[in-house]
N, C-alpha and C positions, 0 to 999 in steps of 0.2 A: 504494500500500500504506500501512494507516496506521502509527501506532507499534506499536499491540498484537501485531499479525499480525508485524511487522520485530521485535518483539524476541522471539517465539515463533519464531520461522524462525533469527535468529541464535544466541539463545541454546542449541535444540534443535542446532543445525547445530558448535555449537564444544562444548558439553559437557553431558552426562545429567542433571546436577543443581547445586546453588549451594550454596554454603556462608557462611552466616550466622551470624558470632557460632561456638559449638562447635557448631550445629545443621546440619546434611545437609539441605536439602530438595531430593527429587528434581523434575523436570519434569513427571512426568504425576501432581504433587500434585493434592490437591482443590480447595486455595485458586487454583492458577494452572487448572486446568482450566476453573473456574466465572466468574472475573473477570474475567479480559481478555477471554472473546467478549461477556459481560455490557456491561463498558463498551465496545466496538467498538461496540455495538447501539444503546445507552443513555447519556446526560448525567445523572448523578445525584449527588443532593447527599452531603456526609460520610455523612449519618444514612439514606440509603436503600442507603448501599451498606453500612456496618456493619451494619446491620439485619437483613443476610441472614445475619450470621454471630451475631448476636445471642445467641444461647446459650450462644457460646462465651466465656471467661475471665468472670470479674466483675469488679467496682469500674473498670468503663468504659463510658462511654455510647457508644451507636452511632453518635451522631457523632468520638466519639475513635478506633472501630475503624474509622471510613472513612477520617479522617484519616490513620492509621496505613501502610492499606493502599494509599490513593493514593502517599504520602513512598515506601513503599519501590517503585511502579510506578516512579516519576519519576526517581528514582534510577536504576533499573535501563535506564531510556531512557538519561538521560546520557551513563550508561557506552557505551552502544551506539552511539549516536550519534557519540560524541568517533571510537569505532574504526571506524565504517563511515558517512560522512556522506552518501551515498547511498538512498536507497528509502526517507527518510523524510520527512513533511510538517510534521506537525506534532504537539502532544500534548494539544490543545483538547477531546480527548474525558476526558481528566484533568479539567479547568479548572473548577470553579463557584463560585459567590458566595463560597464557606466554604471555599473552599482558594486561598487566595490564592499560596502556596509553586509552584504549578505556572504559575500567569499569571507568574509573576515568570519560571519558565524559559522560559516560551514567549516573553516581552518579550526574555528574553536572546539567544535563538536568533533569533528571527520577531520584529523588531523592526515591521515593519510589521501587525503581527494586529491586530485587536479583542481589547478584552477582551470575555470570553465572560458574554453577561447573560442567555442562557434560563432558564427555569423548568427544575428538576430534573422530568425525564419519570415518575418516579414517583408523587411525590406533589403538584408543582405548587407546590414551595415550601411547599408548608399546614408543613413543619417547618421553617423558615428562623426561626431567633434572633429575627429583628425583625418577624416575625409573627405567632409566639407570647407576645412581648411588648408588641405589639400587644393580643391577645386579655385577654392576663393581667390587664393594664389597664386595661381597658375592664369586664373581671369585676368585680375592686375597686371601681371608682366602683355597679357595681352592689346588690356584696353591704353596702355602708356601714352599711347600716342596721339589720343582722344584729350580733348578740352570738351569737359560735362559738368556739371552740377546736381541732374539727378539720373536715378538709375530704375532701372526694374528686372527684377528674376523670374524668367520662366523655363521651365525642364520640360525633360523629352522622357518618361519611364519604358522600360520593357514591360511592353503587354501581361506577361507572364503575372507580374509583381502585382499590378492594379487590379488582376483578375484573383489573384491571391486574399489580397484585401478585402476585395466584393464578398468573395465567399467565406471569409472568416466571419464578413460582420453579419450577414446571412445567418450563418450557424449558430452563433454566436447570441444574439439577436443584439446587439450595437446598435442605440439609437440616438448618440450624442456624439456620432465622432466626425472630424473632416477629413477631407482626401489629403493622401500621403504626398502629393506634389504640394497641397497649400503647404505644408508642415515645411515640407523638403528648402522651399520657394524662401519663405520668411526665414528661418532658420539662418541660411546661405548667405538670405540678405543684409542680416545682423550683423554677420562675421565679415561681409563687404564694407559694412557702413564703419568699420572699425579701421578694416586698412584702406580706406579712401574718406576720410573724416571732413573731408569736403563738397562732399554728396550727401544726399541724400533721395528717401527714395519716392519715387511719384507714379502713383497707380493711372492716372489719366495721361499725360502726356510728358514721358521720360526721354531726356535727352538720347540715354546709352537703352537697350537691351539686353542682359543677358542670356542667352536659351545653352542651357547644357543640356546637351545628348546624351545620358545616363546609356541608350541603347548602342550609339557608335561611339562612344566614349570622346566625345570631341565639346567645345567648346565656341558659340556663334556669339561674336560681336557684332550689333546692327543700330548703327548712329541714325537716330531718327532726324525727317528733312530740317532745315531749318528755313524759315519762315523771314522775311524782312519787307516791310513797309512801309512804303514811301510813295512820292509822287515825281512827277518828272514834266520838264516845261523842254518842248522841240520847237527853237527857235527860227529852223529853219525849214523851208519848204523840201518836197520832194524825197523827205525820208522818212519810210513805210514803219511800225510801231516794231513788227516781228520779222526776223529773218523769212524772207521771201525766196525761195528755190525756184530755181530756174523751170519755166514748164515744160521742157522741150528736153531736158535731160534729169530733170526731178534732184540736181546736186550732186551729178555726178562728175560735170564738166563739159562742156562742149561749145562750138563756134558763136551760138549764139549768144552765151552767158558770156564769154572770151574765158572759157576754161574754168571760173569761178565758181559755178554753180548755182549763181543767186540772180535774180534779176536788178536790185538794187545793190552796190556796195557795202552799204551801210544800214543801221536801222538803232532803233531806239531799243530794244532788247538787248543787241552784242553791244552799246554803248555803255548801258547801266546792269547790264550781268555779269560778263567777262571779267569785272575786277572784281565783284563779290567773289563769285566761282574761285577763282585763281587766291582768292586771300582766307576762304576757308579749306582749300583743301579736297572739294567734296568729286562726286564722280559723275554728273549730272546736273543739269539745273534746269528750270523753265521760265518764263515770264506770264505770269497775268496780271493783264491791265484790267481795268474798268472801261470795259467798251475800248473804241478804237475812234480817230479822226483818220480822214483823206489822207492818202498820201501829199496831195500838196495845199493840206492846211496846216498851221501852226499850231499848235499848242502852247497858251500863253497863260496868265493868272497865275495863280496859286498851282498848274499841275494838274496831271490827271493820276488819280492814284494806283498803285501798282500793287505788288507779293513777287517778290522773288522768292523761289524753291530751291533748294542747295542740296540735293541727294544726297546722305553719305557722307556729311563735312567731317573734318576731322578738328577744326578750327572754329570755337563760334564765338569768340571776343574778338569780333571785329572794331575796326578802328573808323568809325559811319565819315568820319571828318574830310581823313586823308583819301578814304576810297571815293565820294563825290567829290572832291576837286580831282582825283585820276580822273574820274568821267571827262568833266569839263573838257581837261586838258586833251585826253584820247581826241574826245570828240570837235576840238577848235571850237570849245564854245558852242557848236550846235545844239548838246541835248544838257543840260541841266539838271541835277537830282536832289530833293532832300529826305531824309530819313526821318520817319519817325517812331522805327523801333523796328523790336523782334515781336511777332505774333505766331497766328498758328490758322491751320489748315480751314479752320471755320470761317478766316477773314480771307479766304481767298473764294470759298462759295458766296459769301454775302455782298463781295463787289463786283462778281459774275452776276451774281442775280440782280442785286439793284441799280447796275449799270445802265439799265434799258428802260429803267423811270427815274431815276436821279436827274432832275433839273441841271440845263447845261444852258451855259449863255454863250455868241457865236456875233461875231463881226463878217458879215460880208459884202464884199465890192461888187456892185451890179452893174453889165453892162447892158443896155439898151438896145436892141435893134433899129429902132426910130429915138428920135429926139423929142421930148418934153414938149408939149405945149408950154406957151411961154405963162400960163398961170399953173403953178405947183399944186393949183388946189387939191388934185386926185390924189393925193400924197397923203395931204390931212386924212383921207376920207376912208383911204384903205389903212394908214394907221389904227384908226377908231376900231376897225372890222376887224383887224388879225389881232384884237385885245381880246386874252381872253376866248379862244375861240377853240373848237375843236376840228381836227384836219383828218380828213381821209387818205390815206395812202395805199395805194398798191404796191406791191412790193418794185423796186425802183429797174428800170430796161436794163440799166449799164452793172444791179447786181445782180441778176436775174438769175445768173447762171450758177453761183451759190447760194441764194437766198431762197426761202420757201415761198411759193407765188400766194399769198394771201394781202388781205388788207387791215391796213393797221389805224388805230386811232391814237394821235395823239393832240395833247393840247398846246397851243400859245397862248405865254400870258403875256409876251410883251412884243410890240413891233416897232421900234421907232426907228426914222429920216435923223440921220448922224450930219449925213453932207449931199447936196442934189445938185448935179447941173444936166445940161442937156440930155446929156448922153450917156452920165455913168449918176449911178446912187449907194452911197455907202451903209447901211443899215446894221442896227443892233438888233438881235432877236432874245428872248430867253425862251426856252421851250422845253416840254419834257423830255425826258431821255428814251432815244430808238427812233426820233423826227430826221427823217430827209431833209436839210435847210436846203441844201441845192433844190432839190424838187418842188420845196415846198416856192421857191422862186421862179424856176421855169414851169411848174405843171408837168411837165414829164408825159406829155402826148395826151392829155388830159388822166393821165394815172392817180394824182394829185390833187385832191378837190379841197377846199377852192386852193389859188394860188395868185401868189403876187401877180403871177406873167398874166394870167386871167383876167383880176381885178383892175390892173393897167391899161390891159387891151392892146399890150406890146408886149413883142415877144422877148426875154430877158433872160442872162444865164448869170451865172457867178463867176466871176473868172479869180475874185483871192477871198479864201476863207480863212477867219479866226477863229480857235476854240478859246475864249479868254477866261473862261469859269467852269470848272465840273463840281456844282454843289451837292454839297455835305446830304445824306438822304434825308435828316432834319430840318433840311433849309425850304422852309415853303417857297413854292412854284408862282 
């Protein structure tokens, strides 16, 4: 017979319950129902046998509740033991690497034993102190080359082990315990947060990830993207927002691009990424703006806002100051940038999304096909009328070919006469965001309802546009 079964037989056989401290616990508890056939079955270490009760108390780790729960077993032998020296062997099914208090009683009693060196049946030592520190350390020399401030742990187990678990707590019937990865996860993390005292850890958006492969025994370092936000003013005409590839060879190189790959040289993306890229290190990167302008409008005001993405940086104290004057300087002054911090993946859906109703204001140069009557009146009069007003658009001829052919509403709230003479008219517009301003001045084959060119009664295109404001989505229209 071993101990568990001799102290279940004695203890049921002299009295219904024990009393601990001012606490009653009877004999057909749930802790003593579930534990002693558990460890009769099973050698398990502190933290697989806390584990099962895991849920229970806080500010203790499961290897302090296995601990806990072994001391008061061992105890409870003793006592048994001292009053009935009979029917018992030994208490080796207590005993593992992490409970040395019970080899001490078994040396006392069984001076002839072994100390007991199996792997704990559960999870095979994979949660043993000095090979979590093992792994911990082995991480570090890994991550060295990483600039982070938080961290997260997640594993990879052999199926075997988890399927192991399942069916112990099955038999068993365990209804307070958590999975052996949270245990594994937290544990590993602790002893991280110890040799990197500069970290710490973040369950929603961690700079580093750790994943250990417990199955391939390996170790995955994954620096999550980093995020930077800003706006950008393109001073000059005829440079397209994103790298443009050539259409005729798709960027592979050929006569028409003159080997380059791109239809434009330059662009407002390789102006304001390239030196982030290059100063964090990373292996990738992308640009999203908020909406886009003309290739041959300006972009003036305050900027249109941006996210650069940086895959994989290895570098994330950047230096916002010296990298936009790089801009500048690359760019001869054309593109512009200011910074106004690091963000995250959310701010890069929400100025995709609210780019195409965020209020934008817009300078454009109108020219005439005919000449003004010599009274400006009609000026006054179509002002009044584009106040305020809501505009029909078909999707526009000249974007036809990537745009979805539908009709879109959007509104003017502003239209004013800046500068007028015969033949050309300057005009400010403020309008919602996703508005044609070109169209909305030539009518667009009557695509366009109504339209300056309409209202005029002369035919009129835009030949220079301004973007001079992309307001804030709080800024009323």
């Amino acid at each position: 017979m071993d101990f568990q079964a001799f102290i279940l037989e004695e203890i049921s056989r002299k009295m219904d319950f024990l009393v601990i401290g001012r606490r009653i616990i009877k004999m057909d508890s749930y802790l003593f129902k579930t534990i002693v056939p558990f460890i009769e079955k099973h050698h398990v270490c502190n933290s697989c046998l806390g584990r099962q009760f895991g849920n229970l108390l806080t500010g203790l780790s499961n290897a302090d509740r296995g601990s806990a729960l072994k001391i008061f077993l061992a105890m409870e032998w003793e006592i048994n033991h001292r009053q009935a020296k009979t029917g018992l062997s030994n208490i080796s099914s207590l005993v593992s690497k992490d409970f040395s208090i019970g080899e001490h009683s078994v040396r006392r009693y069984f001076p002839d034993s072994e100390p007991n060196s199996l792997p704990c049946t559960i999870c095979q030592d994979f949660l043993s102190y000095p090979f979590l520190e093992s792994l911990a350390k082995e991480a570090c020399d890994l991550v060295s080359a990483y600039e982070f401030s938080t961290f997260l742990v997640g594993s990879k187990f052999p199926p075997g082990i988890i399927d192991n678990e399942d069916i112990t707590r099955s038999t068993f019937s365990f209804e307070y315990g958590e999975s052996i990865k949270s245990d594994f996860n937290r544990e590993l993390g602790k002893i991280l947060s110890t040799f990197i005292p500069d970290a710490t850890v973040d369950f929603k958006a961690p700079d580093i990830v750790f994943t250990f492969d417990l199955i391939q025994n390996s170790i995955d370092i994954k620096s999550n993207p980093l995020f930077i936000l800003g706006r950008y003013r393109k001073l000059e005409r005829g440079i397209p927002q994103s790298k443009w590839f050539c259409r005729k060879c798709r960027g592979v190189g050929c006569n028409h691009c003159n080997f380059t790959g791109k239809m434009y040289q330059d662009s407002v993306e390789e102006y304001a990424t390239t030196p982030f890229f290059d100063a964090a290190k990373g292996i990738s990167s992308k640009f999203h703006g908020s909406g886009r302008e003309d290739i041959d409008a300006r972009m003036l005001g305050t900027g249109r806002p941006f996210v650069i993405e940086i895959s994989e940086p290895k570098i994330r104290n950047l230096d916002f100051k010296a990298i936009t004057k790089q801009i500048s300087d690359n760019s001869n002054g054309k593109v512009e940038v200011t910074i106004e911090g690091l963000t995250n993946r959310t701010k890069v859906r929400e100025i995709k999304t609210r780019s195409s109703r965020n209020a934008k204001a817009y300078r454009a140069v109108v020219t005439l096909e005919k000449s003004l009557p010599d009274n400006h009146s009609i000026l006054e009069t179509i002002t009044e009328e584009f106040t305020n007003i809501l505009i029909q658009q078909r999707t526009p001829i000249r974007v036809a070919h990537r745009r979805a052919d539908k009709i879109r509403t959007r509104k003017v709230s502003s239209f004013q006469i800046e500068k007028a003479t015969k033949d050309e008219i300057t005009v400010h517009i403020v309008c919602e965001g996703g508005l044609y301003v070109k169209e909305l001045i030539s009518g667009d084959q009557g695509r366009t309802q109504p339209s300056f060119s309409g209202k005029l009664g002369i035919p009129a295109v835009v030949t220079k546009l301004d973007v001079i404001e992309v307001f804030k989505s709080t800024d009323p229209i």
